[in-house]
C-alpha positions as CSV (number, residue, x, y, z in Angstrom):
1,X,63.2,-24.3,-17.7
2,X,60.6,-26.4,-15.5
3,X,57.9,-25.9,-17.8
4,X,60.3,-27.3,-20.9
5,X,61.4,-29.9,-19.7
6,X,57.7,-31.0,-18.3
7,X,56.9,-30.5,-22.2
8,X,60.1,-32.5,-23.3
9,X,58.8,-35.3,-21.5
10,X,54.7,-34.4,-23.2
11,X,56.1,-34.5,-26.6
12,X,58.5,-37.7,-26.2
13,X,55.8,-39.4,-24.5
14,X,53.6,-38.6,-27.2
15,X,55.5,-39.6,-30.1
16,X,56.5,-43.2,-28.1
17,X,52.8,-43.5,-27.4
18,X,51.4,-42.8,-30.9
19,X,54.6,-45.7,-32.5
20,X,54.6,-48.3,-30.1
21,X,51.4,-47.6,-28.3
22,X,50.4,-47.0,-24.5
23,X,51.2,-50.5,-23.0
24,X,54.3,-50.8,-24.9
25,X,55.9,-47.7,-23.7
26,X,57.7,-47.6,-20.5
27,X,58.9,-44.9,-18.2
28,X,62.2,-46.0,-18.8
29,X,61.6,-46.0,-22.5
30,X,60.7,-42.5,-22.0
31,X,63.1,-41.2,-19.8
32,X,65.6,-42.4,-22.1
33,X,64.0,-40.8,-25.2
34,X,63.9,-36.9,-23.6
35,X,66.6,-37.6,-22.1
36,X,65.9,-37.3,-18.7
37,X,66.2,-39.3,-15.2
38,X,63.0,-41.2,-14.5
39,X,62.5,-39.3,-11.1
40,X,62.2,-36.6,-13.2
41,X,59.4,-38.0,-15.3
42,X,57.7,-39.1,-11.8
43,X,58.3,-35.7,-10.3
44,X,55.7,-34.0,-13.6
45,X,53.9,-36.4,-13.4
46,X,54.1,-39.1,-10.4
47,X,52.7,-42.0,-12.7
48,X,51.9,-43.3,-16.3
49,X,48.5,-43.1,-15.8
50,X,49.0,-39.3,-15.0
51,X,51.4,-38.7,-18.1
52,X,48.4,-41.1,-20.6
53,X,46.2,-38.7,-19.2
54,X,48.1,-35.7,-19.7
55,X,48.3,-36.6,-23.7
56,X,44.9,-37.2,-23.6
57,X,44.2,-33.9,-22.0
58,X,46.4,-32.5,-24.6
59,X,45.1,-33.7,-27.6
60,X,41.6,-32.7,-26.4
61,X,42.4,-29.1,-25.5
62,X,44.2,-28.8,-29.0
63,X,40.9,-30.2,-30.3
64,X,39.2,-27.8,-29.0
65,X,41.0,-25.1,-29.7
66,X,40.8,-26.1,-33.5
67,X,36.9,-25.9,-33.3
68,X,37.3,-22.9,-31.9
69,X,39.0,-21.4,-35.0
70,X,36.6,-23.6,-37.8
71,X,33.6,-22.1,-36.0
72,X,35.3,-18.5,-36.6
73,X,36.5,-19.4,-40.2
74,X,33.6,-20.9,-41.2
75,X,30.7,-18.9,-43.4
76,X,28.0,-19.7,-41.3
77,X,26.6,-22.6,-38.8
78,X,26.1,-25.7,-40.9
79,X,29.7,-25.2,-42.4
80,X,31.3,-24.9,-39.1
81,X,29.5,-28.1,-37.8
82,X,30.6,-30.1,-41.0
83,X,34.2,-28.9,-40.2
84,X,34.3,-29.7,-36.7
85,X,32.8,-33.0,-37.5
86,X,35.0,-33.6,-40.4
87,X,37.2,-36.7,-39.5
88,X,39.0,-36.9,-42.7
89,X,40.8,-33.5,-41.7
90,X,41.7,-34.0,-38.7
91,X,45.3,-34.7,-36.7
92,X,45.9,-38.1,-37.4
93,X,46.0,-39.8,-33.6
94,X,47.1,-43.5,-34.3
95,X,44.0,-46.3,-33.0
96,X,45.9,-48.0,-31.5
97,X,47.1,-45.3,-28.7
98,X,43.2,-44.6,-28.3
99,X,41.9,-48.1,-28.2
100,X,44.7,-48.5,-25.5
101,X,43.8,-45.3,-24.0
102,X,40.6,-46.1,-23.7
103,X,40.6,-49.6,-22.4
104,X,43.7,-49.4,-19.9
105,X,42.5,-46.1,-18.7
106,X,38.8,-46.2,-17.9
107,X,39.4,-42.7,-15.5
108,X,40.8,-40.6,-18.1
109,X,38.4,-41.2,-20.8
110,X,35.7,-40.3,-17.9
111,X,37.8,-37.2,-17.3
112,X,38.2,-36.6,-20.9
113,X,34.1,-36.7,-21.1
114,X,34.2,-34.7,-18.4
115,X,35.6,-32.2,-20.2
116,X,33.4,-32.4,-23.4
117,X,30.8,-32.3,-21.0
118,X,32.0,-29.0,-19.4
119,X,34.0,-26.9,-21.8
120,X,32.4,-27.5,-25.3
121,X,28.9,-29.0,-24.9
122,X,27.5,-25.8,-24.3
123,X,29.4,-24.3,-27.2
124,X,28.1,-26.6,-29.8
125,X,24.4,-26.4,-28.4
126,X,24.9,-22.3,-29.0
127,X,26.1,-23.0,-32.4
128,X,22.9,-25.3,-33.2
129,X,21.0,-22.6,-32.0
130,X,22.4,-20.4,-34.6
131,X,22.2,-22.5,-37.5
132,X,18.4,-22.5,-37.0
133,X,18.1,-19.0,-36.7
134,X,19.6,-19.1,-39.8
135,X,17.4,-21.6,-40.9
136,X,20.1,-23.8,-41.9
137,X,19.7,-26.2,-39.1
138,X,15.9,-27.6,-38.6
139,X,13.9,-25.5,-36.3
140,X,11.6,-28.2,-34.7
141,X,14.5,-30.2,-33.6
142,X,15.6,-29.3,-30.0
143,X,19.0,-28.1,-29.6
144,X,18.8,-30.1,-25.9
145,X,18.0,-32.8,-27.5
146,X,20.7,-32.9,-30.1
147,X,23.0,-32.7,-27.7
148,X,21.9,-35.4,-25.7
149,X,22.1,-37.3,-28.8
150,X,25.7,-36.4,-29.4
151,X,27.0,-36.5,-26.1
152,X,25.2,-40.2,-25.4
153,X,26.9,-41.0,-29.3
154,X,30.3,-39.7,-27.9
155,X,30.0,-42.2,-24.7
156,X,28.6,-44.7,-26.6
157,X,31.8,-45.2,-28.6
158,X,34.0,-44.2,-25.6
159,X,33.5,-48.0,-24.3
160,X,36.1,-50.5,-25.4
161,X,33.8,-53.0,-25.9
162,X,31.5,-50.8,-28.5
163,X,34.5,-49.8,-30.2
164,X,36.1,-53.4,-30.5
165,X,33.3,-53.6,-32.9
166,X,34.5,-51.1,-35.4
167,X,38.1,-51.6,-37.6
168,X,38.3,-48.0,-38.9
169,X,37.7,-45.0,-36.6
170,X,37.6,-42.4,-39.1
171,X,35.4,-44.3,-41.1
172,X,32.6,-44.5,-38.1
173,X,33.3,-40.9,-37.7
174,X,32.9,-39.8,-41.1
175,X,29.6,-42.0,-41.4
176,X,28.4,-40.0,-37.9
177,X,29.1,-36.9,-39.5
178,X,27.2,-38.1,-42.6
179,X,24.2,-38.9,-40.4
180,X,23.9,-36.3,-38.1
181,X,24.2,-33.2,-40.5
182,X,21.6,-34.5,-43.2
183,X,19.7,-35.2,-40.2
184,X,19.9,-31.8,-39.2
185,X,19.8,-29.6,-41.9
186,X,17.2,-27.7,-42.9
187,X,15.1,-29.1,-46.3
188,X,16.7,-26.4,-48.5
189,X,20.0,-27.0,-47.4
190,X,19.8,-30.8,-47.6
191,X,21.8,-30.5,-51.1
192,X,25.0,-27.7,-49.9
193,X,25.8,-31.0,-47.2
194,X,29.8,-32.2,-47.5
């Protein structure tokens, strides 16, 4: 029952936050949406900045767990990137909740990097190492350095004042994706790109 009703109060939040957006939403306006008393909001999750970041959290893990199946699903290492990379596909999370997010909440977009940093770095590094045995991914490029690339990309556009700059996120994302996988891909493969 515990765990439900924590999850109640995940989902309702998530919902408020993804309409109204983060600053908008109260605790009350949550509370009142489960329903449940406040305290019991605060007893999950003691503050807002707690329950922010456990959307966050959530939407990452869920992320994850989707690259997780496109690199299984996928023929081979330059399709699973252009998956994982593709924007256009992807759960629609509204701007406004992560411009909020990331402005108001400077600690949880840390954590969040944190995470990237941690959990799925490593992963994608592995998978670049694939594609060029394959030889679908360019061999004299260094996997390390790719992923300093994407990971100094990723915290780049995790500042609110970088992003401020940009009116469509998907649009920046696609155009990354563009970038980064012609960049990569072996001569003979230049053409199969998405």
């Amino acid at each position: 029952m515990k765990r439900n009703k924590r999850e109640q109060i995940l989902e309702k939040a998530t919902e408020l936050f993804f309409v109204r957006g983060v600053a908008d939403v109260s605790m009350d306006d949550i509370a009142a949406a489960v329903p449940a008393a406040k305290m019991t909001i605060y007893k999950y999750f003691q503050s807002k900045d707690r329950l922010v970041g456990a959307v966050m959290e959530r939407y990452v893990r869920e992320q994850h767990e989707i690259m997780n199946r496109k690199i299984e699903e996928s023929p081979d290492t330059l399709s699973a990137l252009a998956s994982i990379l593709d924007y256009q596909n992807m759960p629609v999370v509204p701007e406004r909740f992560i411009r909020e997010s990331l402005e108001l909440y400077p600690q949880i977009t840390a954590d969040l990097l944190h995470y990237y940093r941690e959990h799925m770095h490593d992963q994608l590094r592995d998978l670049i190492v694939r594609g060029q045995e394959e030889g679908v991914i360019r061999k004299e490029l260094s996997p390390h350095i790719l992923m300093v690339y994407m990971q100094g990309v990723t915290e780049f556009f995790a500042r609110p004042d970088v992003l401020a700059q940009f009116h469509d996120l998907r649009l920046l994302g696609e155009q990354f994706r563009t970038m980064f996988l012609y960049g990569i891909a072996a001569p003979n493969d230049w053409s199969a790109q998405p």
